[in-house]
PASEKOL-749081 format. One line per 10 residues: number of its first residue (from 1); their letters; for each residue x, y, z of C-alpha. Coordinates in steps of 0.001 Angstrom, whole numbers, plus 500000, padded with zeros to 6 digits. Each point is the difference from the previous one (the first is absolute). Layout:
NUM = A = X Y Z  ...
***
This chain:
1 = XXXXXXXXXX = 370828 378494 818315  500688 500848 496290  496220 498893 499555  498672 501851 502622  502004 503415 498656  498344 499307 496837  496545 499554 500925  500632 503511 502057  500965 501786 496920  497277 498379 497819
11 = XXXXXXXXXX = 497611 500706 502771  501741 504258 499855  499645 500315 495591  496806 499081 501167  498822 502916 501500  500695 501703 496402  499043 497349 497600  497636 497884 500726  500477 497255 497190  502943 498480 501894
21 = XXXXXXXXXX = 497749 498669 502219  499709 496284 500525  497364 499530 502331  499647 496031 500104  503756 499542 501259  498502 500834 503837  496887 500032 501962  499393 502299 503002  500761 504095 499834  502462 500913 498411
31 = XXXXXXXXXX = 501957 502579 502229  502788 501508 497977  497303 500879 497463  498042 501482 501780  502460 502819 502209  498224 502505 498100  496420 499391 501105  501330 499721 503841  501847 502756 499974  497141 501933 498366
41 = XXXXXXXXXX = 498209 499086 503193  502621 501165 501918  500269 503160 498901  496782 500903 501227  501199 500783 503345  501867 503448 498243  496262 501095 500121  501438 501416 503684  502687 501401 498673  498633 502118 497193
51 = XXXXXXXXXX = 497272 501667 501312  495973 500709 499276  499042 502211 497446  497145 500390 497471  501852 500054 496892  501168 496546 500905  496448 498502 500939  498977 501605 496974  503065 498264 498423  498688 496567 501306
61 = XXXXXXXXXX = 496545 499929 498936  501238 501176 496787  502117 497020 499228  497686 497380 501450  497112 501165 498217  501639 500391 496608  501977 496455 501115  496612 498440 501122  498401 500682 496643  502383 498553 498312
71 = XXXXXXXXXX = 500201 496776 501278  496188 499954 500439  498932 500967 496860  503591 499212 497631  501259 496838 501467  497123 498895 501681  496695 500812 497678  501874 500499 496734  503339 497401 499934  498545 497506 502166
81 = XXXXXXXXXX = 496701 499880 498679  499855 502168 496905  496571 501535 500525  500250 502980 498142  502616 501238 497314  502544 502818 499845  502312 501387 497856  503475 498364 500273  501823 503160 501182  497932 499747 502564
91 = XXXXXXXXXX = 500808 496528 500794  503645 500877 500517  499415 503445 502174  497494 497919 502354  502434 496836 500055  502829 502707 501302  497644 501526 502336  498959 496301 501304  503232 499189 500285  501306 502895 501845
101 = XXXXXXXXXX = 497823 499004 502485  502705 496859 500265  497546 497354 499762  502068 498561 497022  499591 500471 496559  496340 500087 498727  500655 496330 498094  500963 498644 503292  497237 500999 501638  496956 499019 497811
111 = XXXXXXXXXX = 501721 496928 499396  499469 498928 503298  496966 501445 500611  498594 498083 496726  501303 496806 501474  498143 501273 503254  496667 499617 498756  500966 496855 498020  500524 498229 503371  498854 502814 502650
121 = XXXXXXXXXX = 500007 498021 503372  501297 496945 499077  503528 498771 500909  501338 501498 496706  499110 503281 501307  502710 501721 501138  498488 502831 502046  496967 497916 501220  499185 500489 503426  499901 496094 500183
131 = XXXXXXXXXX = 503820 500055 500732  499680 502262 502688  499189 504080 500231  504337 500733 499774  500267 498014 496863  497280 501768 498551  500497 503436 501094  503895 500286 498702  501737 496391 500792  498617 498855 496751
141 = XXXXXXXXXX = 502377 503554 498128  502654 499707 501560  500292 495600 498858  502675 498779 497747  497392 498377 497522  497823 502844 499730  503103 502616 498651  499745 498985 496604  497659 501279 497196  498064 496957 498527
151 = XXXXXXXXXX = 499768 501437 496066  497693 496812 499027  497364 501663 501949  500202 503706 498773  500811 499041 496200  497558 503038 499044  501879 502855 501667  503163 498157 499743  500377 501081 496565  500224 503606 500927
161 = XXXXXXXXXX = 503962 500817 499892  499730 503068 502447  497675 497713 502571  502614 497419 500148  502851 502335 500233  498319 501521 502739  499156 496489 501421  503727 499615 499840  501100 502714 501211  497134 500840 502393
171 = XXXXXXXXXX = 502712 502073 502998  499978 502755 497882  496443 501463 500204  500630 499592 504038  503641 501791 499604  498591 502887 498342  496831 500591 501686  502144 500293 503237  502935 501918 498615  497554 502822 498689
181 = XXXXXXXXXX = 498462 500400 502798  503047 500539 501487  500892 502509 497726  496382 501873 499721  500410 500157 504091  503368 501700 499579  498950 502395 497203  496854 500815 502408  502236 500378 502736  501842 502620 498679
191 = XXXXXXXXXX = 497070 502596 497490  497494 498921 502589  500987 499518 503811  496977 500945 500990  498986 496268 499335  501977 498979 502716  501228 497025 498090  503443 498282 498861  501012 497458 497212  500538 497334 503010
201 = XXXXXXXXXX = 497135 501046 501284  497747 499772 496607  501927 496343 499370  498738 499050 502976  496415 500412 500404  499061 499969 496173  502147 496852 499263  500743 498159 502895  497260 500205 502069  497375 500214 496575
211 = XXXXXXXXXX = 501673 497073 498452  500215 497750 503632  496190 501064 500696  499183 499370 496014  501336 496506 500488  498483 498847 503162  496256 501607 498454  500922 498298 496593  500849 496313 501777  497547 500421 502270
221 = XXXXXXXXXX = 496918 498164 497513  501523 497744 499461  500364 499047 504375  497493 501732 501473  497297 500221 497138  500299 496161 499830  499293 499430 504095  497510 503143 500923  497192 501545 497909  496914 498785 498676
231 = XXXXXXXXXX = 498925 497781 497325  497129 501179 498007  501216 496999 497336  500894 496571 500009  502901 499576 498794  502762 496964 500083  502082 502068 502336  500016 502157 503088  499831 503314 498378  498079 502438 501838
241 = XXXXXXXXXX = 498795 503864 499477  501991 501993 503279  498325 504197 499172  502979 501213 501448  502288 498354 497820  497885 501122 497306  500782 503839 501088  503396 499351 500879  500977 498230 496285  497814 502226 498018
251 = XXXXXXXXXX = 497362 496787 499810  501825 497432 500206  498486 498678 502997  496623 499037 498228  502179 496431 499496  497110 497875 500174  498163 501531 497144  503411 499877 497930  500756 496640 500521  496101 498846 499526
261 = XXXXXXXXXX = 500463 502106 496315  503658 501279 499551  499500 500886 496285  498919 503563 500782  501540 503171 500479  497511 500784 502930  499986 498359 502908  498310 501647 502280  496543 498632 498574  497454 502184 501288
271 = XXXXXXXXXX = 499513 503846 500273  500949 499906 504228  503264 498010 499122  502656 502944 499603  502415 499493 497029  502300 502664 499494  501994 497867 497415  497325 499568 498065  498402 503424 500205  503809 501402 498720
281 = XXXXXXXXXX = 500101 497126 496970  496635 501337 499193  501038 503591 499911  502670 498847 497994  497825 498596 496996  498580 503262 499763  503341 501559 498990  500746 497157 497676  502680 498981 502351  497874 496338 500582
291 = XXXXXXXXXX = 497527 497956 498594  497730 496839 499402  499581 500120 503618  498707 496582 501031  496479 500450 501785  497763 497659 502588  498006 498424 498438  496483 499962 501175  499804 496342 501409  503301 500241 501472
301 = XXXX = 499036 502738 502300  496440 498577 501236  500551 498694 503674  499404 496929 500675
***
């Protein structure tokens, strides 16, 4: 009993700090932990109870595009697989914005994802479709051995005191996103009721529905862009381009070409392959705010 209270506590700090996890004590998911994520899921249902308006859709595509980007082109394109450089203030306000997108800290996340293409498909791969489309999809997240951060793998970034805190301490960029929307949707309530909005109502639609709908986009390459698509590339695993993925992750989707040549900041190869993430990274070089953006080179692109 005095074990079990333990591990429930452990399991609760948790939530907040993420270094007191142990993840090879257990296999299987790892409930306690994970109340947060189900009742994020949960909470959808107050979509009925808050009402339609525009200021709220406009609230949701606002924080799933600026969300999307982030973990497309920050923990994704730059952490991950470092093809371009930034500025390291940067680093930090895109590792918040990743992160409030509670996906984990941005450490966590290209750690895996590096280990992803190490063994992509294989029975080390923890969100291969191989294991079934659940395990891949969110099964694989919500796993006792896949909580922890595995520094060895992300000794680069590691070094970064601010990304690690962060890493650490990653609830906090979800917290705050939600509890100014909140407050934004009361102050708008009350100079502008003409909006027809509420802080509940704001909370709501652009963080609980964004972040749920951010999640299930975000997860889903690594499920369904392993099982449906095309293959322009042989590869050594099942990655496949899916278009509509592509749209829906800002270019993501173009999988196949990534994992045929994943050290580039484009991946949607050719001109018909829509990239937003790229297309916003490149805007940003012009601005100074990027650079030494990693190109295709010519041989990689020619179909074969």
């Amino acid at each position: 009993m005095i074990s079990t209270s333990n591990q429930t506590i452990k399991s609760v700090i948790a939530w907040f700090d993420s270094e007191t996890i142990d993840s090879d004590e257990k296999q299987g998911i790892a409930w306690m932990r994970i109340v947060p994520f189900i009742a994020l899921h949960i909470a959808c249902f107050a979509v009925f109870f808050v009402g339609f308006s525009w200021t709220a859709l406009i609230a949701l595509i606002a924080t799933y595009s600026i969300r999307m980007f982030a973990i497309t082109g920050f923990y994704h394109r730059y952490f991950s697989h470092k093809t371009f450089k930034t500025h390291q203030w940067m680093e930090t306000v895109f590792a918040f914005i990743g992160a409030s997108s509670a996906q984990r800290g941005a450490l966590w996340w290209a750690s895996h994802h590096r280990k992803h293409h190490r063994h992509s498909d294989t029975e080390l791969d923890l969100h291969s479709p191989i294991h079934g489309f659940m395990q891949s999809h969110m099964a694989w997240f919500l796993n006792y051995k896949a909580f922890a951060t595995d520094y060895s793998t992300i000794q680069d970034f590691a070094k970064r005191a601010s990304l690690k805190w962060l890493n650490r301490f990653d609830l906090i960029a979800p917290v705050a996103l939600g509890v100014s929307l909140f407050l934004v949707g009361m102050l708008l309530n009350y100079f502008f009721p003409g909006l027809e909005t509420s802080g509940l109502q704001l909370f709501v639609w652009g963080f609980v529905l964004s972040t749920v709908l951010l999640f299930h986009v975000t997860v889903s390459i690594n499920s369904i862009a392993h099982i449906w698509g095309s293959q322009r590339y042989k590869t050594t695993d099942n990655s496949r381009n899916n278009a509509l993925l592509a749209l829906l992750t800002f270019g993501e989707g173009w999988h196949n070409n990534h994992h045929y040549y994943p050290n580039t900041v484009k991946q949607g190869f050719f001109w018909w392959e829509l990239d937003i993430t790229y297309w916003v990274i490149k805007a940003m070089s012009l601005v100074g705010l990027t650079w030494d953006l990693k190109q295709i080179p010519a041989h990689v692109k020619k179909l074969p």
